[in-house]
C-alpha positions, 0 to 999 in steps of 0.5 A: 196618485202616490206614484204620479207625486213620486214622478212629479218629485222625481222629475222636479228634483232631476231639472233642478239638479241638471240645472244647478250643474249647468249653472255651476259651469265656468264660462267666459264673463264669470268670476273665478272662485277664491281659492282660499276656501278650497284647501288646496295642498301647496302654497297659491301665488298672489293672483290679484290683477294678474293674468292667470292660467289655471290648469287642472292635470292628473299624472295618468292624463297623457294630454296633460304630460304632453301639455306641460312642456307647453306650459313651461314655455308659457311660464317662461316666456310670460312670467315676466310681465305679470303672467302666473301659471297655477297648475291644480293637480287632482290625482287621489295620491300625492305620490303619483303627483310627486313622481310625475312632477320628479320626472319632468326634465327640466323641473316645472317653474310654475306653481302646482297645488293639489286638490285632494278633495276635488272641492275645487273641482266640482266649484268649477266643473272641471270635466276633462283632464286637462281642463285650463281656465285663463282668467284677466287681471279682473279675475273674471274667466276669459276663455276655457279650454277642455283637452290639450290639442297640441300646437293649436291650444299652445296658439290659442293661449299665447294670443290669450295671454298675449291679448290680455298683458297688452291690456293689463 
């Protein structure tokens, strides 16, 4: 009897945890966390009614290094009409972010912070490097985007972004 109290437990205690990790998966129509809470390393830009892309990167992801040039094009080309880029750098060391960060030529325009803690990891399930969040003025997730493919993701965040400061 104690093994099947065990089992029942177990299995009980398994659904629940399974479930609170579905549950905790940002998806398009959820709001996105405040920052605040988080304790990120860097100053995080005023994102209030503004149409935001959040990318979390590590220095050791090469679809991350190969996303950035993107990003600054995105930064550059947006930026202007209320677009803001906030890049949440999530490597364990602060100097492999700073050296990654250092090489880039030309030198990144947008905002990055670190999560050294990985809080603001877990709060949105972050599960693939690069993982980027594009959140409306209401600052609610529009889409999500798991890996960086190239030409096709810089697309489909141009026609988001683009989507998204007509109805601003």
């Amino acid at each position: 009897m104690a093994n099947f109290k065990f089992a029942a437990f177990a299995a009980v205690s398994l659904f629940a945890l399974a479930f609170t990790a579905a549950a905790a998966a940002l998806k398009p129509g959820d709001a996105f966390p405040d920052l605040a809470p988080f304790q990120l390393e860097g100053t995080v830009p005023d994102l209030k009614g503004k149409v935001v892309l959040v990318d979390f990167w590590a220095s050791w992801c090469p679809p991350c290094k190969a996303s950035f040039p993107v990003l600054e094009e995105l930064q550059k080309k947006y930026g202007p009409q209320g677009f803001v880029l906030l890049a949440v750098n999530v490597d364990e060391k602060k100097a492999d972010m700073d050296g990654f960060l250092k090489s880039r030529k030309p030198p990144v325009s947008f905002t990055v912070v670190r999560d050294s803690q990985q809080k603001l990891v877990a709060a949105v399930s972050v599960e693939t490097m690069p993982t980027s969040f594009i959140l409306g003025p209401d600052g609610k997730v529009k889409a999500v985007h798991s890996g960086f493919h190239g030409d096709k993701t810089k697309k489909q965040y141009a026609a988001e972004i683009e989507e998204l400061l007509k109805k601003k």
